[in-house]
N, C-alpha and C positions, 0 to 999 in steps of 0.2 A: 865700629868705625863711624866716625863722624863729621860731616862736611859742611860748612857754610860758606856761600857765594853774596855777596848782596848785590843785588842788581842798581843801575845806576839810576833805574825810577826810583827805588826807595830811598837815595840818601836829598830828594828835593823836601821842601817846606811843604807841611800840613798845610791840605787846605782849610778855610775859616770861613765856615758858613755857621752863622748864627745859630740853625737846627740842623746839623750833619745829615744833610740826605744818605750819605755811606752807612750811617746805621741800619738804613732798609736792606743794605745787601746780605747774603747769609756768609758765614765766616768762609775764610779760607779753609779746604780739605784735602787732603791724600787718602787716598781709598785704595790697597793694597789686594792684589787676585792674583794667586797661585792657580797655572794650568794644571787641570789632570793629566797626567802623564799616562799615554794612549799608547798601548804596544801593538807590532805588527809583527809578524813573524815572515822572512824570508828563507827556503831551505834550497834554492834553484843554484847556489854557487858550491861550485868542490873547492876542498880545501885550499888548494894553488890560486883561485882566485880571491877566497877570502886572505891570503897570506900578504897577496899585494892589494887590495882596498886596505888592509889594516897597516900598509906596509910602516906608515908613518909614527904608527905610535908600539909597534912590534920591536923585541928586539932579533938584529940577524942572527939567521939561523933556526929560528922558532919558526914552524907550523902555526900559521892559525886555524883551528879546531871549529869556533863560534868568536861573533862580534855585535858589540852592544853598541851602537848608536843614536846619539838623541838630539834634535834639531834644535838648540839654543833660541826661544823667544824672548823677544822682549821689544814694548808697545808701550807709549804713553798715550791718552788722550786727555782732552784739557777743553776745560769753556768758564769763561769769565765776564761773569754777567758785570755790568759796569754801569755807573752814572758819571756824563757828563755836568763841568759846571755850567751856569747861565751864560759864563762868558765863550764856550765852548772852546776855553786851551786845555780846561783843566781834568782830569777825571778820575774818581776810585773804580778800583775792582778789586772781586774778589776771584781768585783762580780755584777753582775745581779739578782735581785731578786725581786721575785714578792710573795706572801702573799695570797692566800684567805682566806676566815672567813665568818660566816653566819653560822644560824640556818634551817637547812633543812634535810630533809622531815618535817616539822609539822604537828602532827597528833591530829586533834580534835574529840573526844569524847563525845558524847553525848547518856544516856544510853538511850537501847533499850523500856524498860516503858515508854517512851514519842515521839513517831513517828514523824516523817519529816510529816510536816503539823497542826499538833497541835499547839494551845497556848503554854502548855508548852513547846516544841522542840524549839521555837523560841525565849526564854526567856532564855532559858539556852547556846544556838546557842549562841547569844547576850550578852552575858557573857561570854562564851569561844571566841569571836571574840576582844572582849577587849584584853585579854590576850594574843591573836596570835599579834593585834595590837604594845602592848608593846614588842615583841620581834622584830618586823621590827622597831621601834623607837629605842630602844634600840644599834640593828647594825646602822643603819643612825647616831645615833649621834655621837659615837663614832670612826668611820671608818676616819676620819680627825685626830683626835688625835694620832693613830695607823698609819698613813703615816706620821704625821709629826716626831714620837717620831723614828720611823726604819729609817726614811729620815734622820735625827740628827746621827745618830752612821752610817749608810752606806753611803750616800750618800753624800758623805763630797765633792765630786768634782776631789779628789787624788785617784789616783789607791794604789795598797799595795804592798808591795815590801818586800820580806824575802826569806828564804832559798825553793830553787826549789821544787815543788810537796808537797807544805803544804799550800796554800793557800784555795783550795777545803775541805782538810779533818778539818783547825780550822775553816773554815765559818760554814759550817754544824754542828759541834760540839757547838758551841753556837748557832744558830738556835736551834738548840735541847733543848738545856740545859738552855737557856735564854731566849730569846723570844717566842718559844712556849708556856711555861708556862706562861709569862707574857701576851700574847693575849688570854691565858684559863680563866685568873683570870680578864681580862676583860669584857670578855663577859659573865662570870658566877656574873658579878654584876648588873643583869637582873634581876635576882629572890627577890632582897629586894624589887624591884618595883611591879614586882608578885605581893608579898604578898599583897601588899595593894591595892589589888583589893579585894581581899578576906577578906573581913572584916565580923565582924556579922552581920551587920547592911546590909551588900547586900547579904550574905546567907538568912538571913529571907525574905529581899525581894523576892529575884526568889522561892524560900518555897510558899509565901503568894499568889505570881502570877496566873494569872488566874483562878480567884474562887473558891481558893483553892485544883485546882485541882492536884497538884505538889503533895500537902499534903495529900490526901486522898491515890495517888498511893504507898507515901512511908509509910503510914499504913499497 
């Protein structure tokens, strides 16, 4: 996916300095940081509680067993060293900017009717580990796509050149209003994957698991 914005400092006239002082400045960058995704383990909820925290993405009637959640980051920061011209309207910069993103803290869930040690604990473990899985695949695969598409609109090679002390306040304003949302709606495309871990056909399974002892607890 590919996006270009041009902001309205870049469609003014080059400035025309006999020896381009904007040569000194160093080019424009996007510098791309995947968080490590940090797990924490909660086992203090019974299942009834886990059933409705998960209530929303459950469907009714389903127990939930274990629950995989991961707190959605995403941060830009930006600094744009600049030269003024002599007349002081004019100025180049060059913006710098670096991007994190990643799912972190994750916190897995597995309720307290089925203790660390157990058959069941381990079966449900093993299925919220899938889950946590897809959210570290999920950031890896797409973390290349997300430096080349801010690499394409920032990092053209040309510094930006428009009227003095607006170069800081339009970068951040699209930052805001363009690209964070568009790295939100990337990594919120995790959960169709989700889903189809969750099917019925593998809820029954962890149900049926260890001789039925999953099933007797949620009688």
């Amino acid at each position: 996916m590919r996006a270009s914005f041009l902001l309205p400092l870049l469609a003014l006239p080059s400035l025309c300095w006999a020896a381009d002082p904007c040569d000194e400045l160093p080019i424009p960058s996007v510098t791309v940081k995947r968080l490590e995704e940090r797990i924490t383990y909660n086992t203090t909820y019974g299942f009834r509680s886990l059933t409705n925290l998960g209530a929303s993405q459950n469907r009714p009637g389903r127990q939930v067993l274990g629950l995989t959640r991961g707190n959605a980051t995403v941060s830009f920061a930006s600094n744009s060293p600049a030269i003024i011209d002599p007349s002081g309207r004019w100025e180049c910069a060059s913006p710098q900017i670096t991007m994190t993103f990643g799912f972190t803290p994750v916190t897995v869930y597995v309720a307290k009717e089925f203790p660390q040690g157990t058959c069941a604990y381990k079966e449900i473990h093993e299925h919220e580990m899938r889950h946590f899985k897809t959210y570290q695949d999920h950031m890896a695969s797409i973390e290349k796509a997300l430096n080349e598409t801010l690499s394409n609109r920032f990092a053209t090679g040309k510094v930006w050149r428009g009227p003095a002390g607006q170069t800081a306040a339009l970068l951040k304003k699209e930052l805001d209003e363009r690209w964070l949302p568009y790295v939100q709606r990337e990594i919120q495309k995790v959960e169709a994957a989700q889903a189809l871990i969750d099917t019925s056909e593998e809820y029954e399974r962890v149900a049926d698991a260890c001789d039925g002892e999953i099933k007797k607890r949620l009688r």
